[in-house]
Steps between C-alpha positions, in 0.01 A plus 500: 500500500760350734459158669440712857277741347308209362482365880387762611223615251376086593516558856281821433236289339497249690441769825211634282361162436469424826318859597282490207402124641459629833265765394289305304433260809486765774162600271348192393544334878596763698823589676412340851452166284789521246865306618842497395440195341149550358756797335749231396260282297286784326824594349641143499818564689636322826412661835863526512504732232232747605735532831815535328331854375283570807561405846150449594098623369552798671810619292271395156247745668725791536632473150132481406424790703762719360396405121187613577616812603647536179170382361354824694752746384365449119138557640670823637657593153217656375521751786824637378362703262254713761741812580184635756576310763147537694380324214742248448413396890140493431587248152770301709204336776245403168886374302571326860151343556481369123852305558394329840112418339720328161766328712306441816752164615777701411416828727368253768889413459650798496299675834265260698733155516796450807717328270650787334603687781582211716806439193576848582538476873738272420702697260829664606370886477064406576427775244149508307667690143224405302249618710725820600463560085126481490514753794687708412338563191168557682716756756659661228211633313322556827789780563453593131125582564586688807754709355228602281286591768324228594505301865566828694622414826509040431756335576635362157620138656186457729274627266644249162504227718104562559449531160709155419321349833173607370515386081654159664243429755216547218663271267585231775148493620393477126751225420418297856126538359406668847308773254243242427360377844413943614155485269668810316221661291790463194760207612651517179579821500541606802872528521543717254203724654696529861771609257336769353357622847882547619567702197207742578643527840883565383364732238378731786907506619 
């Protein structure tokens, strides 16, 4: 390995030292409560450091963000497999709803915080590729199933973004623990009961 490669493979680590740091704070405090330098001294590295890799919380966010859309595509692995594609769309909400329940600080992250998108206003092209991925996917199968005859007359754009809109909102409510104040007969599982009520209703399309 050359001196440069060497370099490089430290400046690497050291960028992933300071993510994995931020992570770990954002859920034990909280991202609201976490600084640049509360960053610094988990990993014991100068403030000046943490900014020499990322210009400012919001840039550590997006870099978070977009790992945990990685994070999402190997939920979304398993779905690869599924060649009936009305199926695969009625796995992908229960494979989407497991990920944000088992990395709840990380989805709030990826699709309920500012901070994220805020980086990306600022960005030279103000694109959202990560989240153009994730839809997609959703849109892509959605054509699938209506090449096979399903969705007769929908809209495949309007009608995946419903379907995103609507597995989202459940989990955010769930995550934001606004399931738990409605006196739901089943709070615990009530989630994945509205889920299964949209599925009887898409069956029918």
């Amino acid at each position: 390995m050359s001196i440069s490669e060497r370099k490089q493979k430290d400046k690497e680590a050291l960028k992933l030292l300071i993510l994995n740091g931020a992570k770990k704070l954002f859920i034990e405090k909280g991202i609201d409560q976490t600084t640049i330098r509360n960053i610094a001294d988990e990993i014991d590295y100068s403030i000046g450091t943490v900014y020499v890799y990322f210009k400012d919380k919001n840039a550590i966010l997006h870099d978070l963000h977009s790992i945990g859309f990685q994070e999402l595509g190997g939920y979304f692995k398993e779905l690869s497999e599924e060649q009936d594609p009305m199926k695969r769309l009625r796995k992908m909400g229960f494979v989407y709803m497991k990920f944000a329940m088992e990395n709840t600080e990380m989805y709030d992250l990826m699709f309920n915080l500012r901070a994220p998108m805020e980086y990306l206003n600022s960005s030279a092209d103000n694109l959202w590729p990560e989240g153009n991925v994730t839809f997609g996917y959703v849109k892509s199968t959605v054509e699938e199933c209506m090449i096979k005859g399903h969705f007769k007359d929908h809209n495949s754009e309007a009608l995946s973004f419903m379907i995103w809109s609507l597995v989202h909102g459940m989990c955010s409510l769930e995550i934001r623990q606004r399931t738990k104040g409605l006196k739901f007969s089943t709070p615990d599982t009530i989630m994945f009961e509205g889920y299964n009520e949209y599925l009887k209703i898409i069956e029918k399309l």
